[in-house]
N, CA, C and O atoms as a GROMACS GRO file, in nm:
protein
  512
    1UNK      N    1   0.084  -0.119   0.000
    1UNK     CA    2   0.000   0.000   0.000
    1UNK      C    3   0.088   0.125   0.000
    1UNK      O    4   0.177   0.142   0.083
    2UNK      N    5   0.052   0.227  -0.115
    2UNK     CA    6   0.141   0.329  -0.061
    2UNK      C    7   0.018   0.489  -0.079
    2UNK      O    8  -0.054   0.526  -0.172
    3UNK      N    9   0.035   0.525   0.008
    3UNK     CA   10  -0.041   0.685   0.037
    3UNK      C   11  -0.003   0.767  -0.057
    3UNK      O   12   0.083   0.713  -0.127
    4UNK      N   13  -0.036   0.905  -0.102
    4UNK     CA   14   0.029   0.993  -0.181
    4UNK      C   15  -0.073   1.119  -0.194
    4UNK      O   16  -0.195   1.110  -0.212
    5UNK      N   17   0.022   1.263  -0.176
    5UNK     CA   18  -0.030   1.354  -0.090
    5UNK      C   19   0.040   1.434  -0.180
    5UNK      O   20   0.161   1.444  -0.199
    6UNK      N   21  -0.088   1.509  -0.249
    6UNK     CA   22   0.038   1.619  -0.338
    6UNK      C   23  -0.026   1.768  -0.251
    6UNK      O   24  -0.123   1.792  -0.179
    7UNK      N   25   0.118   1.865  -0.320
    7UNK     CA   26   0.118   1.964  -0.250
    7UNK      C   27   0.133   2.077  -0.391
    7UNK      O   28   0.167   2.039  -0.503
    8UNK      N   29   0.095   2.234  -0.350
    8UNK     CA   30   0.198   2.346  -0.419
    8UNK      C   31   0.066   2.371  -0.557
    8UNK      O   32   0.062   2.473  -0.625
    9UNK      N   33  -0.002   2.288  -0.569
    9UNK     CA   34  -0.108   2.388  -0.618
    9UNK      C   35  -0.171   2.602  -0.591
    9UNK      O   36  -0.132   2.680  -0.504
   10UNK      N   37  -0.246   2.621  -0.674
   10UNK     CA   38  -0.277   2.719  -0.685
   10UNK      C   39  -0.336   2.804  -0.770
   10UNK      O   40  -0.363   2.746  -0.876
   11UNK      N   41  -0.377   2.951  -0.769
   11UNK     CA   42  -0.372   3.031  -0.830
   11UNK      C   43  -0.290   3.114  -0.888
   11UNK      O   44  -0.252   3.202  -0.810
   12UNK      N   45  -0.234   3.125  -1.026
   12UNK     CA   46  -0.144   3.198  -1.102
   12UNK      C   47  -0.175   3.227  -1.185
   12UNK      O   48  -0.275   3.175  -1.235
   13UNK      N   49  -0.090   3.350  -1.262
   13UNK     CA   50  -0.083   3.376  -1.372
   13UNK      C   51  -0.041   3.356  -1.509
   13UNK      O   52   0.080   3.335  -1.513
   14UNK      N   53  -0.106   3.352  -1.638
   14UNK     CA   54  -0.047   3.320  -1.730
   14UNK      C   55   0.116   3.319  -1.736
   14UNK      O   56   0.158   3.423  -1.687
   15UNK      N   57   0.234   3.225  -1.787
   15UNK     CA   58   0.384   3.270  -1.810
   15UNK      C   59   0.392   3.221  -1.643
   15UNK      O   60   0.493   3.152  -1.646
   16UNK      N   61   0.344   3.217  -1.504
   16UNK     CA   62   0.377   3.177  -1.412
   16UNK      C   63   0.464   3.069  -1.361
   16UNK      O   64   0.509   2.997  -1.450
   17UNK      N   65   0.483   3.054  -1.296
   17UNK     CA   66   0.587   2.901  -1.253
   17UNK      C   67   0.524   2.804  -1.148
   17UNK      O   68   0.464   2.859  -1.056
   18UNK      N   69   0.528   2.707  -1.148
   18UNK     CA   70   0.453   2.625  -1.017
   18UNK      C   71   0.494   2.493  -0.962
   18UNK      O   72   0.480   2.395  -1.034
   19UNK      N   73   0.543   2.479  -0.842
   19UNK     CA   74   0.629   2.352  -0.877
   19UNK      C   75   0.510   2.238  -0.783
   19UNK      O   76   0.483   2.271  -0.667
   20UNK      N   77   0.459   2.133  -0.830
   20UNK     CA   78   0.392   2.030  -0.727
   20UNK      C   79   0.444   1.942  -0.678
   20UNK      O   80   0.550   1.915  -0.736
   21UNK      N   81   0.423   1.881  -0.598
   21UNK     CA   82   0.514   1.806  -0.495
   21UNK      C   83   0.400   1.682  -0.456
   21UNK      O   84   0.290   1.684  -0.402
   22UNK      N   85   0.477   1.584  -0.507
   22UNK     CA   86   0.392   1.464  -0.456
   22UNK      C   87   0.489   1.309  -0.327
   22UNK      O   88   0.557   1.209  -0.350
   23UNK      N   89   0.442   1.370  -0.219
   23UNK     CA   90   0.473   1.298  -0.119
   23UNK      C   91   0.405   1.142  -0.088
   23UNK      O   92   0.282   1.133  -0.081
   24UNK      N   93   0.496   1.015  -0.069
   24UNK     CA   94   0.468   0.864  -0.077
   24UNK      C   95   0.519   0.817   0.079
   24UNK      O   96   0.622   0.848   0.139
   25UNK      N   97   0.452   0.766   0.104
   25UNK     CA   98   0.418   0.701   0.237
   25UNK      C   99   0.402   0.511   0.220
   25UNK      O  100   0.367   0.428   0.136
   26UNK      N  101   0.434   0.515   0.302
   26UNK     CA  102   0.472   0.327   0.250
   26UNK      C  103   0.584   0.221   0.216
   26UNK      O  104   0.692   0.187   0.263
   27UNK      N  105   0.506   0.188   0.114
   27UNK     CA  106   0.646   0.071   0.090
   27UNK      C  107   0.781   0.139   0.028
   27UNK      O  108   0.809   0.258   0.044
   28UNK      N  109   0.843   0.067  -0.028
   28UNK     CA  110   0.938   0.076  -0.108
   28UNK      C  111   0.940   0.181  -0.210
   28UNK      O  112   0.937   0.127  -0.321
   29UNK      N  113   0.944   0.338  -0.222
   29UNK     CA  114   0.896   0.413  -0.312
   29UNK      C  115   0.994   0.385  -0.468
   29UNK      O  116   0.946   0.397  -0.581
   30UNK      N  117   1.136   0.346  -0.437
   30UNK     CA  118   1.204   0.336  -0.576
   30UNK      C  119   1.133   0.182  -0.634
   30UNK      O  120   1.188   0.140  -0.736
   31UNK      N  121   1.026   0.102  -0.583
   31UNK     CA  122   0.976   0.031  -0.689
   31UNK      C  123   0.858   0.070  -0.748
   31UNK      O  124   0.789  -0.016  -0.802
   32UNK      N  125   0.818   0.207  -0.746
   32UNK     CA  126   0.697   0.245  -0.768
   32UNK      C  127   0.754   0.365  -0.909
   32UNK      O  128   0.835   0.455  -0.885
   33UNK      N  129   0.689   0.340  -1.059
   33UNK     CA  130   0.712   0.455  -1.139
   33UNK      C  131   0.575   0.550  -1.102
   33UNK      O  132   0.455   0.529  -1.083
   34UNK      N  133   0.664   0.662  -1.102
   34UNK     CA  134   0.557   0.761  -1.064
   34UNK      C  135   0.513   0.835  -1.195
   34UNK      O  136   0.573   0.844  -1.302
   35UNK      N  137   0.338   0.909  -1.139
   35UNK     CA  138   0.317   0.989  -1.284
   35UNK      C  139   0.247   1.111  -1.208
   35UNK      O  140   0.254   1.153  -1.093
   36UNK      N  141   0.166   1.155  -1.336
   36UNK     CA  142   0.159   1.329  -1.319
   36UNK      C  143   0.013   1.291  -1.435
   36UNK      O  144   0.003   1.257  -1.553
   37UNK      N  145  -0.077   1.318  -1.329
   37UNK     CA  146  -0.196   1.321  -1.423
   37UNK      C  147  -0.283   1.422  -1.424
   37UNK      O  148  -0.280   1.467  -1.310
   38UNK      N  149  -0.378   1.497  -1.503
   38UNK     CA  150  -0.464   1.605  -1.440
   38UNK      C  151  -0.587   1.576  -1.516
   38UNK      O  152  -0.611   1.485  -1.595
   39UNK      N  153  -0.673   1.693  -1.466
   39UNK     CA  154  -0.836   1.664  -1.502
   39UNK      C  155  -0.895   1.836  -1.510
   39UNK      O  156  -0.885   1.911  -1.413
   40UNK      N  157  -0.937   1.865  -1.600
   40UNK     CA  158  -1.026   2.005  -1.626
   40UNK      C  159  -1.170   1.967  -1.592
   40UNK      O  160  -1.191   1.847  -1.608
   41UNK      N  161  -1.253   2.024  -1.557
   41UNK     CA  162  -1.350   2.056  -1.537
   41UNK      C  163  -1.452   1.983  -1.668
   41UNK      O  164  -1.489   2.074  -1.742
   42UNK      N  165  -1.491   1.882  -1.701
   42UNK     CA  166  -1.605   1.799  -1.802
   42UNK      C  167  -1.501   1.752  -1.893
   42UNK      O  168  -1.544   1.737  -2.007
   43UNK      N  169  -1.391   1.728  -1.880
   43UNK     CA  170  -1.305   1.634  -1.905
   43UNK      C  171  -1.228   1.505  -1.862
   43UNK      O  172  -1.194   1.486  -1.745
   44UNK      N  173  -1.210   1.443  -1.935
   44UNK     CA  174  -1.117   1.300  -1.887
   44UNK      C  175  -0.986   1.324  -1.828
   44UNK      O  176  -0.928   1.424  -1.871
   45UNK      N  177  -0.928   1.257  -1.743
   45UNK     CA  178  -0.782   1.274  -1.709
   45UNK      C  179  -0.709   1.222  -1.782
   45UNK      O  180  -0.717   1.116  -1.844
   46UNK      N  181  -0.606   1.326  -1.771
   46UNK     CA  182  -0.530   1.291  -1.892
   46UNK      C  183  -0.359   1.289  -1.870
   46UNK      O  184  -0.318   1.394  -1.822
   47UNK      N  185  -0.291   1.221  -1.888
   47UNK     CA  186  -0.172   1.200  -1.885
   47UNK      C  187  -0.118   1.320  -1.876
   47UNK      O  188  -0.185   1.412  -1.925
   48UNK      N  189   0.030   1.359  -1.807
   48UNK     CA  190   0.116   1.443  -1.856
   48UNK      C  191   0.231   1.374  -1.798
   48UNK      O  192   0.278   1.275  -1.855
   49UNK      N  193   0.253   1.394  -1.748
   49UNK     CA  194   0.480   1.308  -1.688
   49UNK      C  195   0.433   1.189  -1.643
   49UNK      O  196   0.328   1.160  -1.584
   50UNK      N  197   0.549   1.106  -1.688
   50UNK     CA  198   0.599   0.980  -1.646
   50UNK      C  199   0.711   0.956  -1.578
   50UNK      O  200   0.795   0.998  -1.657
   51UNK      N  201   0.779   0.909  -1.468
   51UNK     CA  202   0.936   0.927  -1.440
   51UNK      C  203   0.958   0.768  -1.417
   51UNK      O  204   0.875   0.705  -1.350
   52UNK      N  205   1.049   0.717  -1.462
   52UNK     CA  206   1.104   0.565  -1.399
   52UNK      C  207   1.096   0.564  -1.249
   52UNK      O  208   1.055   0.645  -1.166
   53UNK      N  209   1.154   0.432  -1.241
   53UNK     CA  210   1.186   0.437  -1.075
   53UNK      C  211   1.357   0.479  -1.054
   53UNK      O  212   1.413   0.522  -0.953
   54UNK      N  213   1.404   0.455  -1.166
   54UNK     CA  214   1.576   0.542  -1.086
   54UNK      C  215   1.561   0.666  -1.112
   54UNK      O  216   1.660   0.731  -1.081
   55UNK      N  217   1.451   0.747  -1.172
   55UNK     CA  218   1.445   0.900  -1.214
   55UNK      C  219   1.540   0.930  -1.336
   55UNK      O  220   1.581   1.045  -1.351
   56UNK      N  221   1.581   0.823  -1.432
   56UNK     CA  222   1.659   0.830  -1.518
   56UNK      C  223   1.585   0.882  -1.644
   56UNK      O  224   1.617   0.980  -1.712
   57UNK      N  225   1.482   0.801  -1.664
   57UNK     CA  226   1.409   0.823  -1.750
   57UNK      C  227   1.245   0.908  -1.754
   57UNK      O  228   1.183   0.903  -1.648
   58UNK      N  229   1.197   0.962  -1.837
   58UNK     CA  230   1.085   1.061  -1.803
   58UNK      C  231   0.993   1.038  -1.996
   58UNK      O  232   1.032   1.002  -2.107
   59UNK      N  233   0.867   1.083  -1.938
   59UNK     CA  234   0.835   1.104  -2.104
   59UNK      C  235   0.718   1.209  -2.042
   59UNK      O  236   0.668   1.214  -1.930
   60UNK      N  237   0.696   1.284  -2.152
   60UNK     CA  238   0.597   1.398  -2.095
   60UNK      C  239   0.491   1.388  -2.215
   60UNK      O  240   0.528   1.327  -2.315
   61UNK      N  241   0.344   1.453  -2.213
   61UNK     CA  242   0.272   1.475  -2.292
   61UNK      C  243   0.312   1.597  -2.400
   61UNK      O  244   0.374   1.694  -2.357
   62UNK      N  245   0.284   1.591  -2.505
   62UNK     CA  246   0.323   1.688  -2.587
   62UNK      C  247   0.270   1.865  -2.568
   62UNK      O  248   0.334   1.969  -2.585
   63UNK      N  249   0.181   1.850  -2.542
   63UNK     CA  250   0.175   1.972  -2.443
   63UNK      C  251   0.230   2.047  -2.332
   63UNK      O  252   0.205   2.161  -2.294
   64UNK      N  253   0.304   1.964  -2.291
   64UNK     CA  254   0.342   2.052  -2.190
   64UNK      C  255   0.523   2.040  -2.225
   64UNK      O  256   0.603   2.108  -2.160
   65UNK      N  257   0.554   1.972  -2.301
   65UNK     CA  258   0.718   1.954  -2.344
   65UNK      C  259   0.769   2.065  -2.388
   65UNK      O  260   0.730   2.123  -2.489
   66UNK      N  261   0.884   2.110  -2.296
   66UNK     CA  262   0.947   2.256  -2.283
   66UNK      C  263   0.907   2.334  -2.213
   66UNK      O  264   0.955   2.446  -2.197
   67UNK      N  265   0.776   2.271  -2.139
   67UNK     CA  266   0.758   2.387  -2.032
   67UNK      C  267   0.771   2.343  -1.874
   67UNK      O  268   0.802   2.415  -1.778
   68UNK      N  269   0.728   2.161  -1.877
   68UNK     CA  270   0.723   2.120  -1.765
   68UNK      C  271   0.852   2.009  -1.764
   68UNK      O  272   0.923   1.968  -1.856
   69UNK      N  273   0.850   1.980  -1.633
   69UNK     CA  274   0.964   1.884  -1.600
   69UNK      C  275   0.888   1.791  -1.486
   69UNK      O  276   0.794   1.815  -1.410
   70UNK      N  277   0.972   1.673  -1.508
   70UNK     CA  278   0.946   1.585  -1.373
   70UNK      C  279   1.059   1.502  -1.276
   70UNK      O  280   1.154   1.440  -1.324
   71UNK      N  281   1.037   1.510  -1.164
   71UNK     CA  282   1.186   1.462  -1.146
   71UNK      C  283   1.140   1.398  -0.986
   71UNK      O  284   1.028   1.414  -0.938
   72UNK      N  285   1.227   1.340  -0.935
   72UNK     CA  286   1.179   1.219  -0.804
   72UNK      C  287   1.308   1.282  -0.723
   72UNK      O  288   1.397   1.362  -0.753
   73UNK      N  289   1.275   1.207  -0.603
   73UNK     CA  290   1.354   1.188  -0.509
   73UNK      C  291   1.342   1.040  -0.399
   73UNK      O  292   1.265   1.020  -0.305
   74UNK      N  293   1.443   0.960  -0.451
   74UNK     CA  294   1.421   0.819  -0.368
   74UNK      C  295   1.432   0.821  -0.218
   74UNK      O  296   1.355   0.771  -0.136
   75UNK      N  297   1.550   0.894  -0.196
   75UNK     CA  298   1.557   0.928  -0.048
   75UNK      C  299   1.500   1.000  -0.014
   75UNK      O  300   1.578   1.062   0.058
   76UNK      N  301   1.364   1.070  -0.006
   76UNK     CA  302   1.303   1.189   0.021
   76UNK      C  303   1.166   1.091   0.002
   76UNK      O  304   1.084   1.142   0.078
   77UNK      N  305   1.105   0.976  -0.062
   77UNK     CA  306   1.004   0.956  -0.114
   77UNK      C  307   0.911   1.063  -0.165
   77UNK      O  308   0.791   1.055  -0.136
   78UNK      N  309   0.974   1.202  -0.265
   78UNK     CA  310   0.909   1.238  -0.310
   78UNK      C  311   0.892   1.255  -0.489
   78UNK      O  312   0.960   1.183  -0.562
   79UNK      N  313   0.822   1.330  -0.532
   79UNK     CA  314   0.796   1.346  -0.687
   79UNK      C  315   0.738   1.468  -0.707
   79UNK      O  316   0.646   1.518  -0.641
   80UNK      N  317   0.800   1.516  -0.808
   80UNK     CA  318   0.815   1.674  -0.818
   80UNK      C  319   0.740   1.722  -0.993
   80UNK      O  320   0.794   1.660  -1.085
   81UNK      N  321   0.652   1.801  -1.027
   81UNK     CA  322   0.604   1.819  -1.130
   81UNK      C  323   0.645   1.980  -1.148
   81UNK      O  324   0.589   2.074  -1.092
   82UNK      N  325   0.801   1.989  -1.276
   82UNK     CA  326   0.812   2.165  -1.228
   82UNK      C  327   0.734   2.223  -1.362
   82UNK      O  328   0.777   2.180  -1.469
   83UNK      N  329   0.659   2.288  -1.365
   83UNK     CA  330   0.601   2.420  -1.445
   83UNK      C  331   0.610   2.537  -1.482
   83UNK      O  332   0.591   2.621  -1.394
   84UNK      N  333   0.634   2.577  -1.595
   84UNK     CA  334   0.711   2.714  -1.623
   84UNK      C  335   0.618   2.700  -1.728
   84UNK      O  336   0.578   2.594  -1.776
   85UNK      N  337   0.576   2.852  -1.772
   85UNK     CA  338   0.509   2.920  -1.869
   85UNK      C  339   0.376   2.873  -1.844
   85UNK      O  340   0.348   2.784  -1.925
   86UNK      N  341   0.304   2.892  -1.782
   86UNK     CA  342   0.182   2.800  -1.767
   86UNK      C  343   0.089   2.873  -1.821
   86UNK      O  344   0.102   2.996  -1.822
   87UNK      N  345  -0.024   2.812  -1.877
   87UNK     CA  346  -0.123   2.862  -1.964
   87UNK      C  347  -0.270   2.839  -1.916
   87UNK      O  348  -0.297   2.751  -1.834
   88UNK      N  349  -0.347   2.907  -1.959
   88UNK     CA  350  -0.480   2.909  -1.885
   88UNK      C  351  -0.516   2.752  -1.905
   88UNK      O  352  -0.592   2.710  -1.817
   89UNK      N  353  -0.486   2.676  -1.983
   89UNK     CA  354  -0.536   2.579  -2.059
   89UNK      C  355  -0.481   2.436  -1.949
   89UNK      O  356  -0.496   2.314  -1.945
   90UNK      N  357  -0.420   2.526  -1.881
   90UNK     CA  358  -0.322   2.413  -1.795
   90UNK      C  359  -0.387   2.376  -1.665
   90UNK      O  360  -0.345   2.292  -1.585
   91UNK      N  361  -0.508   2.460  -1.653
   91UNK     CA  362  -0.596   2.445  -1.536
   91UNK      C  363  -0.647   2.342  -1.546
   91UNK      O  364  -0.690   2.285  -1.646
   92UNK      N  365  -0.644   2.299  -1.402
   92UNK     CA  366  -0.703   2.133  -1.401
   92UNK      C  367  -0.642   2.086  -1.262
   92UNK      O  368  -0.527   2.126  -1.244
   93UNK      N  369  -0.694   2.011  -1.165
   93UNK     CA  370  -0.661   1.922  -1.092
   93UNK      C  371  -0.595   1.852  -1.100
   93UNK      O  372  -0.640   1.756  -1.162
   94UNK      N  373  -0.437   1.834  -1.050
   94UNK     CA  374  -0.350   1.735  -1.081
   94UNK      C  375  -0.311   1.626  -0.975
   94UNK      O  376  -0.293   1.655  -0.857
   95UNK      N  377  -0.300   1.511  -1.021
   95UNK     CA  378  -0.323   1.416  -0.915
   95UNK      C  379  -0.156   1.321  -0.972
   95UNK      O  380  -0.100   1.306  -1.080
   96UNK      N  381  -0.130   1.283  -0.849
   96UNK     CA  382   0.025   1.233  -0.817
   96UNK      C  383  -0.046   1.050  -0.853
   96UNK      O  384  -0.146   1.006  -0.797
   97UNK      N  385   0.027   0.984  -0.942
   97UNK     CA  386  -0.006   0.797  -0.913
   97UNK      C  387   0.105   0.707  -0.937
   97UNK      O  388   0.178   0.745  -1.029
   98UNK      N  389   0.138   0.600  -0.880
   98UNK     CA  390   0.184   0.554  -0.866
   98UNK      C  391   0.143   0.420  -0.938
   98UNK      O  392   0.026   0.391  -0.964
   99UNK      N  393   0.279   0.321  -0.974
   99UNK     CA  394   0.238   0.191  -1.017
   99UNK      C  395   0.346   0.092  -1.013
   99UNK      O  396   0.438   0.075  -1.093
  100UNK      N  397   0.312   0.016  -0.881
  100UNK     CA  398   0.430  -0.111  -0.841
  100UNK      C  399   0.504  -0.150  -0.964
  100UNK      O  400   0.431  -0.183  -1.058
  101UNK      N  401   0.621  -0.153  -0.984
  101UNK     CA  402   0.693  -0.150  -1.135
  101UNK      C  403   0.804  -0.216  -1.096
  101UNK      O  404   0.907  -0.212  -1.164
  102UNK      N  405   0.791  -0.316  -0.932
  102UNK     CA  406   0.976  -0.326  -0.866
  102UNK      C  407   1.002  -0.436  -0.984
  102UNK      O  408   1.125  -0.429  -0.978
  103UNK      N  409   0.972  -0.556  -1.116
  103UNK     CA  410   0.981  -0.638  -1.178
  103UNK      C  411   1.058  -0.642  -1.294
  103UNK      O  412   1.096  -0.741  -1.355
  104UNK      N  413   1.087  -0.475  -1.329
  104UNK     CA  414   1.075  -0.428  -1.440
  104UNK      C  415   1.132  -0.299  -1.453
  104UNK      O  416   1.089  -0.217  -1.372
  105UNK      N  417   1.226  -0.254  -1.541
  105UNK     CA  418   1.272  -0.113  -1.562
  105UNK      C  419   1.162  -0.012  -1.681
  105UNK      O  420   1.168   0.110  -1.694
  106UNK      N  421   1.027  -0.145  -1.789
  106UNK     CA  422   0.952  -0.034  -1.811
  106UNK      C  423   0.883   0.100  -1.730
  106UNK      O  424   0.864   0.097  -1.608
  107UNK      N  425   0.842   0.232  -1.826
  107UNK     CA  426   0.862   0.308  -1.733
  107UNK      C  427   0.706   0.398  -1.817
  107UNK      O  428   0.609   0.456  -1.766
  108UNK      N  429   0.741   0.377  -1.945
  108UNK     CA  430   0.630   0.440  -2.039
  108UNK      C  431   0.471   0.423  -1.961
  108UNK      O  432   0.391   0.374  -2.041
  109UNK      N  433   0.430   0.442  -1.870
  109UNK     CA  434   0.268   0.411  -1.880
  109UNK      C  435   0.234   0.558  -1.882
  109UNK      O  436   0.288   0.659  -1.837
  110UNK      N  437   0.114   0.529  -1.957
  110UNK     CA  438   0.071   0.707  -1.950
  110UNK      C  439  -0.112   0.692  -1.964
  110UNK      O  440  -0.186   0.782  -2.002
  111UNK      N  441  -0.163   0.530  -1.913
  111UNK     CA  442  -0.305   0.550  -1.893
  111UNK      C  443  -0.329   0.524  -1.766
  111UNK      O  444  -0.269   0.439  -1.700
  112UNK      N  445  -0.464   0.634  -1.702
  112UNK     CA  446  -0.460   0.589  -1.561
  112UNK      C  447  -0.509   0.444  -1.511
  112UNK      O  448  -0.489   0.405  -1.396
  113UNK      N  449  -0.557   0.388  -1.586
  113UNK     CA  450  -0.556   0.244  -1.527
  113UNK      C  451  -0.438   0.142  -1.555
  113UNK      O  452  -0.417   0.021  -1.560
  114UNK      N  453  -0.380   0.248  -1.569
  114UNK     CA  454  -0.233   0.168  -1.563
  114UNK      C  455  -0.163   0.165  -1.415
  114UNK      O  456  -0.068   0.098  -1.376
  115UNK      N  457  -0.256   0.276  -1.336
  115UNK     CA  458  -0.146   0.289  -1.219
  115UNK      C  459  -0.229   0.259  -1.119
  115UNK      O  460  -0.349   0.263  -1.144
  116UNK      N  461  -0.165   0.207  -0.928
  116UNK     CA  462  -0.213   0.158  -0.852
  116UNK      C  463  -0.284   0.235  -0.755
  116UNK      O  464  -0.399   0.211  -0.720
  117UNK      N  465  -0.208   0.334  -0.710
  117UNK     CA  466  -0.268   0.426  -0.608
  117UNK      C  467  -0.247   0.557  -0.681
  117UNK      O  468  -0.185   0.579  -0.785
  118UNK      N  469  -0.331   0.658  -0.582
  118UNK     CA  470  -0.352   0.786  -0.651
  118UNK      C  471  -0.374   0.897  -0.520
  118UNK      O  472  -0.417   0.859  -0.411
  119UNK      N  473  -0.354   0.976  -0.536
  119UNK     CA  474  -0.297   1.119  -0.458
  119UNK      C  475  -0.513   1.167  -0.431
  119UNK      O  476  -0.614   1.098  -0.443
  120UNK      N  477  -0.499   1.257  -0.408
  120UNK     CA  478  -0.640   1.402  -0.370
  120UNK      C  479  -0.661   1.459  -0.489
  120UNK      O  480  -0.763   1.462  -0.558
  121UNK      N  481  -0.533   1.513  -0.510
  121UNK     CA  482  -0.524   1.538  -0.630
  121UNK      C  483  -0.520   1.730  -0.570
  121UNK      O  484  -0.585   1.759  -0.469
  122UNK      N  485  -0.441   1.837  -0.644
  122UNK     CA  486  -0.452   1.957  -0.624
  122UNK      C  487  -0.477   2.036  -0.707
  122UNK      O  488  -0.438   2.007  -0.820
  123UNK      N  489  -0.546   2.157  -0.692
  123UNK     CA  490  -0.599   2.262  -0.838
  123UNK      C  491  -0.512   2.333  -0.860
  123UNK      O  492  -0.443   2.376  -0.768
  124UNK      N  493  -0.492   2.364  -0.977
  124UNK     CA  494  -0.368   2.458  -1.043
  124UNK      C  495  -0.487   2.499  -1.094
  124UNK      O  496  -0.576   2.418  -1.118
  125UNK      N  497  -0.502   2.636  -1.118
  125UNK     CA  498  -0.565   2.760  -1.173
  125UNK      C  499  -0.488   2.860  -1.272
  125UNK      O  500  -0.424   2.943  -1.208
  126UNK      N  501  -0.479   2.871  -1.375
  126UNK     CA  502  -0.406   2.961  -1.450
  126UNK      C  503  -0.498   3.100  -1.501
  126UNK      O  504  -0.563   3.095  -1.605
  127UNK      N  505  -0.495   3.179  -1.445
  127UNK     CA  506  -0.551   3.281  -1.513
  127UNK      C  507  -0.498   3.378  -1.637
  127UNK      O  508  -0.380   3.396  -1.666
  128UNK      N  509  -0.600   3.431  -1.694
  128UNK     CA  510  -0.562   3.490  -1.848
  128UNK      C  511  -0.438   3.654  -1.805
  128UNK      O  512  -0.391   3.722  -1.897
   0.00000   0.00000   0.00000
């Protein structure tokens, strides 16, 4: 079982910066690939970062490539979603998930029923 508690949401401005922070509680966090998912308002959730479990590897949605980053911390059990230039369009609830992966160095999942546990999830707001 592992918990997951994201943080650093908000209200900002277009071009803004925002970094989220997704905190893991539990087992073993370097066997878990972590992701970065969000949800707008009468929409589906939808993928954005992927990170391995050594933080070596990452794949992002095409939308947000060049603006966002993702990056872990094993000794920290945390996971970090950084944001630069953010756009109104970027509003949406973003939710931290996880998916037991200790078997395996694949790292690509980018559907949510691909992953095991899942965060609250936090609002990022971008205004015009």
């Amino acid at each position: 079982q592992v918990q997951l508690e994201e943080s650093g949401g908000g209200l900002v401005q277009a071009g803004d910066s925002l970094r989220l922070s997704c905190a893991a509680s539990g087992r073993t966090f370097s066997n878990y690939v972590m992701g970065w998912f969000r949800q707008a308002p009468g929409k589906e959730r939808e993928f954005v970062a992927v990170i391995s479990r050594s933080g070596g590897n990452t794949v992002l949605t095409d939308s947000v490539k060049g603006r966002f980053t993702i990056s872990r911390d094993n000794a920290k059990n945390t996971v970090n979603l950084h944001m630069n230039e953010l756009k109104p369009e970027d509003t949406a609830v973003y939710y931290c998930a996880a998916r037991n992966n200790y078997w395996t160095n694949t790292y690509s999942y980018t559907g949510p029923n691909q992953y095991d546990y899942w965060g609250q999830g936090t609002q990022v707001t971008v205004s015009p």
